[in-house]
N, C-alpha and C positions, 0 to 999 in steps of 0.2 A: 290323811288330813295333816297341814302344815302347823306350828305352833302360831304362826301369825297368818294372818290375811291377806292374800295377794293385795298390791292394789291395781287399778284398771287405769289404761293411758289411751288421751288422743294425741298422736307429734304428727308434726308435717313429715312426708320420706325425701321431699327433693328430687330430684336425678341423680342418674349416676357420678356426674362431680362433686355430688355432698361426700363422695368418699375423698376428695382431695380437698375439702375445705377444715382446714383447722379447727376452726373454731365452732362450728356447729356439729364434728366430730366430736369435741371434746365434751360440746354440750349433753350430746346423745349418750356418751360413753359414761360420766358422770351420773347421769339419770339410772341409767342401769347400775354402775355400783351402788346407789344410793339404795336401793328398794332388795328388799329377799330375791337368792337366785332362783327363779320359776324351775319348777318340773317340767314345765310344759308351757308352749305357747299359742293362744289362737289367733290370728292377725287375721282383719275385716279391709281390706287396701280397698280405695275408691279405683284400681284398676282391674275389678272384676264384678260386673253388677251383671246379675243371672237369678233367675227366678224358677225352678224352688229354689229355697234354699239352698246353696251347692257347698262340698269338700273338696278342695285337693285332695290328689292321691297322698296317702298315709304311710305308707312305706319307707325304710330308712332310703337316703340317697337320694332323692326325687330330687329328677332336675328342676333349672330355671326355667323363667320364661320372660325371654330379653324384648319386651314392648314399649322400645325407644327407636330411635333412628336419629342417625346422626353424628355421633359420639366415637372417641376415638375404641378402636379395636380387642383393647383390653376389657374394656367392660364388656364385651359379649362373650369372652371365654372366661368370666369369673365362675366360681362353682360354691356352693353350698349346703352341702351333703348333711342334713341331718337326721338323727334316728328314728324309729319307728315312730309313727302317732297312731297305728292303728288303734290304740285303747282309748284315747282322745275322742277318735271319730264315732268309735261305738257311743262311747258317754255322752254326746253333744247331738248323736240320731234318741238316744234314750230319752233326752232332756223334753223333745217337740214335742208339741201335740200329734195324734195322731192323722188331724187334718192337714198339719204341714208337714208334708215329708221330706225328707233329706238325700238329697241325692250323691251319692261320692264318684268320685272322678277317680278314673282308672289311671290315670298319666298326666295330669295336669300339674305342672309344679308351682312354684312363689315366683308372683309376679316383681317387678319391679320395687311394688308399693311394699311388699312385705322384704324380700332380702335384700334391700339397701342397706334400710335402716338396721336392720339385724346382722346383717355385717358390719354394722360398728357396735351397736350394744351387746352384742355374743357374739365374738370373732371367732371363736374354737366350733360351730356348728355341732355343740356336744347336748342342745337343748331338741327334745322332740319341737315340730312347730309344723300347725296344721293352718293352711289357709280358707276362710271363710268369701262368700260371695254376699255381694250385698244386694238383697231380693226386693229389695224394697227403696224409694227413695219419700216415705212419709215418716216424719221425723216421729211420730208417736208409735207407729209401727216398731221401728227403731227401739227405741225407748222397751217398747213390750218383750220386743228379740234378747236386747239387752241385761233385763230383768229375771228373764229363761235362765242368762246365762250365768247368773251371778253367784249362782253353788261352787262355778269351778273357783270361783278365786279362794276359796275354802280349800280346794284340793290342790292348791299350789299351781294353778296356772294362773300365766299372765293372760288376760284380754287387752289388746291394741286397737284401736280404730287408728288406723292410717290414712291420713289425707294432705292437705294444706289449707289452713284458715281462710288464704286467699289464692284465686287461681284462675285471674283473669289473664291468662297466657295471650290470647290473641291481643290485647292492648297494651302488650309490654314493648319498650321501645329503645331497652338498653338491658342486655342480656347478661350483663358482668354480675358475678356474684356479688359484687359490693355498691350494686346499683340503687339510686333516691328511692325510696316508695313511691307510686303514685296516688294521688289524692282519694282515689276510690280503695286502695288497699290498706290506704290509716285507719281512712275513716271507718271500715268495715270493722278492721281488726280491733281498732277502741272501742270501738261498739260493745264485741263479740269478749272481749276484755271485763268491760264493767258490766255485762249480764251476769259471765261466768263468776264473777267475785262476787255475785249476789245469788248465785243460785236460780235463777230465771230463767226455766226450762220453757216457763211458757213464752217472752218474751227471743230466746233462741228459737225456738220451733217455728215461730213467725217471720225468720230474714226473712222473705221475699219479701214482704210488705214491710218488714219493722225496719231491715239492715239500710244504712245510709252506704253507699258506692254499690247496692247491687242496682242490674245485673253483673257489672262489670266484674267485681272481685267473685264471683262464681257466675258464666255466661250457661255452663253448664255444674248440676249442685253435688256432685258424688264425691267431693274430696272437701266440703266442709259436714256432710250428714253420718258419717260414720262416726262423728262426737256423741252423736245420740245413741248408739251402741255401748260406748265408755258410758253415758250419763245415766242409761238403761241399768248397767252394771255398778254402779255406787250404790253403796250399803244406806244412803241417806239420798233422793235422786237432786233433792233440791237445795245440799247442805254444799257452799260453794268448797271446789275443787284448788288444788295448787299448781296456780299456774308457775309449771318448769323451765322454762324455756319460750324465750320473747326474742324478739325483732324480727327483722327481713335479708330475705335471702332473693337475688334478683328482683327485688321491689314485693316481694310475695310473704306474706307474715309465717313466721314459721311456729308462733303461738304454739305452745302445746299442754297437756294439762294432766292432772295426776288426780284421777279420783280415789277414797279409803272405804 
């Protein structure tokens, strides 16, 4: 047990150029010094949705798994070696019920959505860190998984939900990381904005019908529902959170939020 309480985060991960953008480096890097350094971490990335439940392999060292295209060279020979999670996976197969069972992966490593961004907020890869699948896309579901998991931030893990608040990639029409927002990804993100500062889980759980710019700012919803995983894991689910980290990155809100 830690003296303090982890707390639970949603950030956007970006692509692989969020490692050469300054300023949202330094946003990320900041946010990690700011909070306890985790024992351990479990990152939920919207770039693995698999039903049962599923683990990355546990083992120190586990490779990447580069689910981009496009991008210059380097970023497919980056590496992120960190140490065992075996004890993670046992505790997190302990946590389910025993009608959800939990399946672990023999060789699958951190996708995109998890060692970006963990290569800038733990650069030394000295943190164990186990990748979760996301089995579900029903935001109360979510919420339930979440809840599961909310012992661990007692025993000093961090929980992440990895996404982006907005992620209407097919309607983007200027690719520069310092590009305008477009009207459906403000309006989404202030939206998603003044729930979050009110605690409004019911109000969240309802974008498709409630959110102003969908479908656009999610044509598809896996990188804005693993919030409901963080919102699951708050010690209070409707007590609003600290939102850390605001504006847009390619017109795409990179919102992110810090629940206690």
């Amino acid at each position: 047990m830690t003296d303090t309480r982890m707390p639970a985060l949603y950030i956007g991960h970006g692509a692989p150029p969020l490692l050469d953008d300054p300023l949202w480096s330094a946003q990320l890097r900041q946010l990690a010094g700011d909070i306890p350094q985790p024992k351990a971490i479990l990152i939920v990335s919207a770039h693995w949705e698999s039903a049962p439940l599923s683990l990355s392999a546990s083992g120190p060292g586990v490779g990447l798994v580069y689910d981009f295209g496009g991008f210059a060279q380097r970023f497919y020979e980056m590496t992120y070696a960190t140490p065992d999670a075996t004890a993670l996976a046992q505790r997190i197969a302990a946590m389910m019920p025993s009608t959800q069972p939990v399946h672990q992966h023999a060789s699958r490593g951190l996708d995109h959505g998890a060692w970006v961004p963990l290569t800038i907020m733990y650069p030394d890869a000295d943190i164990p860190v186990l990748q979760m699948s996301l089995p579900t896309q029903d935001p109360y579901k979510l919420l339930t998984l979440g809840s599961r998991l909310a012992a661990l931030r007692d025993e000093g893990v961090l929980i992440i939900g990895s996404g982006f608040l907005t992620h209407g990639l097919p309607f983007l029409k200027d690719w520069s990381i310092d590009a305008a927002a477009p009207g459906w990804s403000t309006d989404f993100d202030l939206w998603a904005a003044e729930a979050l500062s009110r605690g409004d889980v019911a109000e969240l759980a309802a974008y498709r019908t409630k959110a102003p710019g969908m479908p656009y700012a999610h044509p598809t919803v896996e990188h804005f529902t693993p919030l409901f995983i963080t919102l699951g894991a708050a010690t209070d689910t409707e007590a609003p959170g600290q939102q850390v980290i605001d504006g847009y990155w390619m017109g795409l809100s990179k919102r992110s939020l810090l629940v206690a």
